[in-house]
N, C-alpha and C positions, 0 to 999 in steps of 0.2 A: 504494500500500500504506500501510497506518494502522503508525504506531509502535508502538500497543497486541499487534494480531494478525496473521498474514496472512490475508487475506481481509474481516476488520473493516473496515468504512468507518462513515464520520458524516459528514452535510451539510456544506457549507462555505455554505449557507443557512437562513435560516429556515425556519421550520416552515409561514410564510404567504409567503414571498418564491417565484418562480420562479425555477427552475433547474436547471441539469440535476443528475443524483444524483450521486453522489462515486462510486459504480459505474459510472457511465458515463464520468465523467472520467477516472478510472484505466483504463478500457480501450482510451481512446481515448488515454490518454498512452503508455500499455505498445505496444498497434499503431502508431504512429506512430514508435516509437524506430528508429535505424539501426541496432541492436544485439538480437539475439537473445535473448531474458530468459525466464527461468525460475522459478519459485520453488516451493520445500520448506517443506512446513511443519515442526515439531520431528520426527513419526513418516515422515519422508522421503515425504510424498503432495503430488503434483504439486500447484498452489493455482493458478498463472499460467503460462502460455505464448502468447507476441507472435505478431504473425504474422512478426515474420523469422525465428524460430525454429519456424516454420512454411516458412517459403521453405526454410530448410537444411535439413531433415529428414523434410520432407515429410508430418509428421503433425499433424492438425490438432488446436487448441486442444479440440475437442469431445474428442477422440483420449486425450489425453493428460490431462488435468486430470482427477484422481479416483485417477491408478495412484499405488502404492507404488513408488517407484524406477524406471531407467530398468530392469532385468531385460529380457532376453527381447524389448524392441520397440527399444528404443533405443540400448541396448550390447549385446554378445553374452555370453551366458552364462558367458564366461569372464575376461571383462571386468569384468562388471556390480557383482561386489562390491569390487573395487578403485576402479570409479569414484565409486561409491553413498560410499564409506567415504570417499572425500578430498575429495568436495562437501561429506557432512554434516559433517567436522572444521571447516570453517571456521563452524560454530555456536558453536563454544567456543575459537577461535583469536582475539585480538585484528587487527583490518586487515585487508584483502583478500588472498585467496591464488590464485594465478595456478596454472593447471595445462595440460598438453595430455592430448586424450585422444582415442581413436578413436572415433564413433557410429557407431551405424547410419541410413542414411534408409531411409522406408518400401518405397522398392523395393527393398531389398537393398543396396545402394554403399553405401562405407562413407567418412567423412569425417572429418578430420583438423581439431581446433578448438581455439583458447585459449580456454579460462576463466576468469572475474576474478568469484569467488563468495565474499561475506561473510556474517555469522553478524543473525539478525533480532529483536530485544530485544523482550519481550511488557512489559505496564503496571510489570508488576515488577521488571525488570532481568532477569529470568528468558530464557536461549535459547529463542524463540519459532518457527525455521527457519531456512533457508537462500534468499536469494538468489544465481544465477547467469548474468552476462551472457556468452555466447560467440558468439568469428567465426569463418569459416573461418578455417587458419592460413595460407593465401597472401593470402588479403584482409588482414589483420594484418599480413603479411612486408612489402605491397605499400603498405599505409599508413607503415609504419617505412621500407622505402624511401626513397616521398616525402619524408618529413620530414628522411629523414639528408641528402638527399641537397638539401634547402632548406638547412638548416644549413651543409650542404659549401660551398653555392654563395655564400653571405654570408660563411663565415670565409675558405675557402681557397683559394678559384679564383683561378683563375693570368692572369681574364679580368674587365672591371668588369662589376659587375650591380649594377641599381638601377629600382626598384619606382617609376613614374610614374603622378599620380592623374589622376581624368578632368580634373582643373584645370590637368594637363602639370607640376606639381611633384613635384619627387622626394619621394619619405614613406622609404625606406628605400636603403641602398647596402651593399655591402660594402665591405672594406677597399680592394679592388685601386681600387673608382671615386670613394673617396674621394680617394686618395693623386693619383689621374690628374684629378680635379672640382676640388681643390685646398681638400679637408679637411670631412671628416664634420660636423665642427660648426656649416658656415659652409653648410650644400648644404640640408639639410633643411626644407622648406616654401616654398624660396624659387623665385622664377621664373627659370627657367633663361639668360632673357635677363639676368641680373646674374654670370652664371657665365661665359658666352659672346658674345665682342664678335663675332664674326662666323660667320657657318653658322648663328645660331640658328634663323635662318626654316626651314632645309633640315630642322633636326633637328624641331622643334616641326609642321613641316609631315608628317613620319613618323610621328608620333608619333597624329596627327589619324584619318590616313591610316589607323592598324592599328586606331584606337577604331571607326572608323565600319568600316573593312571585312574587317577582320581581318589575320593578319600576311602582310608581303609572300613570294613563292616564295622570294627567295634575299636573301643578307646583301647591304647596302647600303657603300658606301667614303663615309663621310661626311668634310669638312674644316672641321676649325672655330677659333677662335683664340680659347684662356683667358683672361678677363681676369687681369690681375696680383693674386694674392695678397693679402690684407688684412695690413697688417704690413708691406708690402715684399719682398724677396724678387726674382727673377728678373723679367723685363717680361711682355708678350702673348706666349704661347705657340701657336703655330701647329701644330697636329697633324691626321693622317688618323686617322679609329675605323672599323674593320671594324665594322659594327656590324647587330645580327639583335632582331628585335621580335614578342613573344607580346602576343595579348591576352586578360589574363584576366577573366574572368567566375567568378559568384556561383554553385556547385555547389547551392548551396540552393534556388535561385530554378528557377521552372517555366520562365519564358522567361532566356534571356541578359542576367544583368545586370553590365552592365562595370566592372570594378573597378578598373579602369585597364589600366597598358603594363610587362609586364618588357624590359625594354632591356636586351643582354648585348651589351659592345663591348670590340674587343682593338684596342692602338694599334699600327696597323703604319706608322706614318710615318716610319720608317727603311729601312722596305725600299719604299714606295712612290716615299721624294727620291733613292733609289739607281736605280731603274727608272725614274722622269724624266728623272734626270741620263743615263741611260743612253740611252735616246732622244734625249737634246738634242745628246750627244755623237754618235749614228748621225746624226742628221740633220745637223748640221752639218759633221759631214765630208764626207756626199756633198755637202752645197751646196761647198764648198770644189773636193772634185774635179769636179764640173759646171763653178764657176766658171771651173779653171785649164784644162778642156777649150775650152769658150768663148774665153778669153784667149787661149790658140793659134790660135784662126783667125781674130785681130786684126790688122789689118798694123800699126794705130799705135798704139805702145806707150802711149799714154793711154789709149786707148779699152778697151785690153787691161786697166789698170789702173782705169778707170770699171767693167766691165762682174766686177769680183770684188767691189767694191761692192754693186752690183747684188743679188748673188747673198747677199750678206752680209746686206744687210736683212732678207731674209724670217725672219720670226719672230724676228728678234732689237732690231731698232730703227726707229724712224720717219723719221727724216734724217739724212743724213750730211753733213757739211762737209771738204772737205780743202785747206789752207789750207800752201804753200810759204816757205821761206824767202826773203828777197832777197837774201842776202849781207852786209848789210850789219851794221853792230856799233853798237849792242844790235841784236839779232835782231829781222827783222818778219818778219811773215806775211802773207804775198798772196795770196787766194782765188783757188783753181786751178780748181774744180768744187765745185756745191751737188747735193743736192737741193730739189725748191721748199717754198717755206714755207707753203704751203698744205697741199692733199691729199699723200699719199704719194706720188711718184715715183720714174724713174729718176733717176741722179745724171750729171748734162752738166755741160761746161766754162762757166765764168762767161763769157758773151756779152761779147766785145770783148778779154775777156784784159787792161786798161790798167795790169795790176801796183801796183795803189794797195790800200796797205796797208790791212790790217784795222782798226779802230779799238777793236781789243782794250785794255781797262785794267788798267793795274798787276794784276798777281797773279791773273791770268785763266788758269782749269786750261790751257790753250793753253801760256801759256808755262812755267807751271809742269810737264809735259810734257816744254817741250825742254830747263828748265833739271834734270831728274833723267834724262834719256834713258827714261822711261818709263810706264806707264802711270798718268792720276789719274783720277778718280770723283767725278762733284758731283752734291748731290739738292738742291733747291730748291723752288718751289712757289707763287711770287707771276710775275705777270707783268711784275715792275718787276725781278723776278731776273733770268729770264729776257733782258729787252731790256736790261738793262745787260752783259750779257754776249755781247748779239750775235745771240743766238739766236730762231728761234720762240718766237713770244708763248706756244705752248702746251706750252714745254719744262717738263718739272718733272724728269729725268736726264740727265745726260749721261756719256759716258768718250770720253775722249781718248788716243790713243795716238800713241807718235813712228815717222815714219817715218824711218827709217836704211836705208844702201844702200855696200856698200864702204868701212865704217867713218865716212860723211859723214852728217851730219844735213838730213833733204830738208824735214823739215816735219812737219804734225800732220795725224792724220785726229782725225773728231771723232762721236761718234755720240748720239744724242736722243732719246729715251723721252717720251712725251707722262703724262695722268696717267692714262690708262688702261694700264699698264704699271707692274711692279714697277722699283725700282732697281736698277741693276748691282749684280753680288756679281764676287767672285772669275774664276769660271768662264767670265766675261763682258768680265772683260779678258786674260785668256788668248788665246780667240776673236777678242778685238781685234788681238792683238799679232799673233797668225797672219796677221790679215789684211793686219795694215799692213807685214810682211815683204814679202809677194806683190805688194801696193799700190807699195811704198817701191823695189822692183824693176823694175816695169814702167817707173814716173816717172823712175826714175834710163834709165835705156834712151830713155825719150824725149827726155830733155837729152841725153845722147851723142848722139841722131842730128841735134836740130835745130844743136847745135853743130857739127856736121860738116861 
């Protein structure tokens, strides 16, 4: 439409240039809009109607262009001058003025539509008409929707969401995945591997995964470990993200064109190290009660106390050493049973038994162990650590625990994590302690009977 009239056009070419006429351009801008458009001239005579305002009403632009008001085809008679009168005010109203109103389409149904119609200035400042663009009002409800409910998902969600490009960098996040990313400011445009010391392959492999074939059936339990904060602040964070993946595409575009990955992720890794822990604790009790079933059909109390060893290993350590006192003051320890220092095994009596003390040095968790009566914890990682303390060249943990028996100290068991295995924590020398009661009982049972 020309600013002059409605209906006026003027080349936007020469007079000798090719190109298409400003009539044709305008109809072809008007049919192509996603919005339904209309237009009045000053004496309320249709001048323009699109074809979406053809899709909703079903009367064609031949139909319609030429009448006086919509009367009698478009609204119903009783309607008609109520609607006629609040389209044409907005000729003389300054800004757009929004309205709902009920039409009619050309089979009879009747349709419920927002309008957003302004007033059309002719050369002179003079009201020239009325434009009108209208939707259905659920398509409008359904776009207001969408948006509130984008809005919603970037201020208030109670879950992190965060907009990834086809390049796998984050462009946008809400508040919750900043605070969990470790801060809005320091997230945006960067590569996710400066965010994420470990899982990053798992996540950026997901992420590939939804571009190229869309999102997976069901949420993913990804684990991955924060790098530390710039500024300082708390170390590596190790957390679980339930985490669920869209991939969005170009609404505009005729074929799919990907615009990257919405990634919506909730941190459950409080309830996931609770339901570990809760597993670690079921399985280790039944190895415990297997082992002391086992133990009972032992006649010699070593073998009885080898064989809860045994049973101790699985899933919790690579070798074990148990290493007795000799009586003597300062306290030694004499290798009672290994495991081998090679592959994993069972744990047997040291071959010959010659009681030649260990060549443990000063301040070795061993004796450090029998000098508290209980359990210590050492992580290391060179193999000069390691053989200076006795141990497999491929120790990088250990936990030692004491064994006691009748209020007497019998010695130290000792257990070895290689570095395929995280360090002992807590819950790990607990386990220990449990075992080395049962241990510390059998061995006291077998010095009673060989003394006998």
């Amino acid at each position: 439409m020309s600013a002059s009239r409605i209906g006026e056009t003027t080349d936007a070419f020469g007079p000798d240039e090719p190109g298409p006429g400003s009539d044709d351009l305008l109809a072809a801008l008007l049919d192509g809009m996603d919005a339904a458009l209309c237009a009045f001239d000053a004496d309320g005579v249709i001048t323009h109607w699109n074809r979406e305002a053809e899709r909703i009403l079903g009367w064609t632009a031949h139909e319609a262009i030429g009448r006086t008001g919509l009367a009698g085809w478009a609204a119903r008679p009783a309607d008609a001058d109520e609607v006629q009168g609040r389209l044409m005010a907005a000729m003389h109203a300054p800004g757009r003025q929004v309205h709902e109103f009920a039409l009619l389409r050309k089979d009879g149904g009747r349709v419920l539509v927002r309008t957003q119609s302004a007033g059309v200035r002719g050369a002179e400042g003079k009201p020239a008409g009325v434009y009108c663009a209208f939707s259905e009002v659920h398509a409008q409800i359904d776009l207001e929707r969408a948006i509130a409910l984008s809005e919603a998902l970037f201020e208030d969600a109670s879950w992190g969401v965060v907009l990834v490009d086809v390049d796998l960098r984050p462009t946008v996040v809400n508040a919750h995945a900043a605070r969990a990313l470790g801060g809005r400011a320091t997230l945006l445009g960067r590569p996710l591997g400066e965010l994420v010391v470990q899982g990053v392959e798992e996540l950026e492999g997901a992420l590939q995964h939804v571009l190229a074939e869309g999102a997976p059936p069901a949420p993913a339990e990804l684990w991955v470990t924060l790098r530390r904060a710039e500024g300082g602040g708390a170390g590596e964070r190790r957390r679980c993200w339930r985490s669920g993946f869209l991939r969005l595409a170009s609404p505009l575009a005729e074929e799919p064109v990907p615009l990257g990955v919405g990634w919506l992720f909730q941190d459950i890794t409080e309830a996931k190290t609770a339901e570990q822990e809760a597993a670690q604790l079921r399985f280790r009790g039944n190895q415990l009660h297997r082992a002391g079933r086992a133990a009972a059909e032992c006649e010699d109390p070593m073998e009885a106390a080898l064989s809860y060893l045994d049973f101790a290993l699985a899933g919790f350590a690579d070798h074990a050493l148990v290493d007795l006192t000799s009586g003597d003051r300062p306290a030694r320890l004499v290798r009672a049973a290994a495991t081998p220092s090679g592959a994993p095994g069972p744990c047997v009596p040291v071959a010959g038994g010659a009681g030649i003390p260990v060549p443990y040095p000063s301040g070795h968790p061993a004796f450090q162990c029998l000098d508290r009566l209980g359990s210590v914890r050492a992580s290391g990682g060179s193999r000069e650590w390691a053989a200076k303390r006795q141990w497999p060249k491929d120790t990088v943990h250990a936990l030692c625990a004491v064994l006691r028996s009748r209020g007497r100290t019998l010695g130290v068991v000792t257990f070895l994590r290689g570095p395929s295995r995280s360090a002992f924590e807590r819950p790990d020398a607990t386990y220990a302690e449990n075992i080395a009661v049962r241990v510390a009982a059998a061995i006291d049972l077998a010095q009673v009977l060989r003394a006998a």
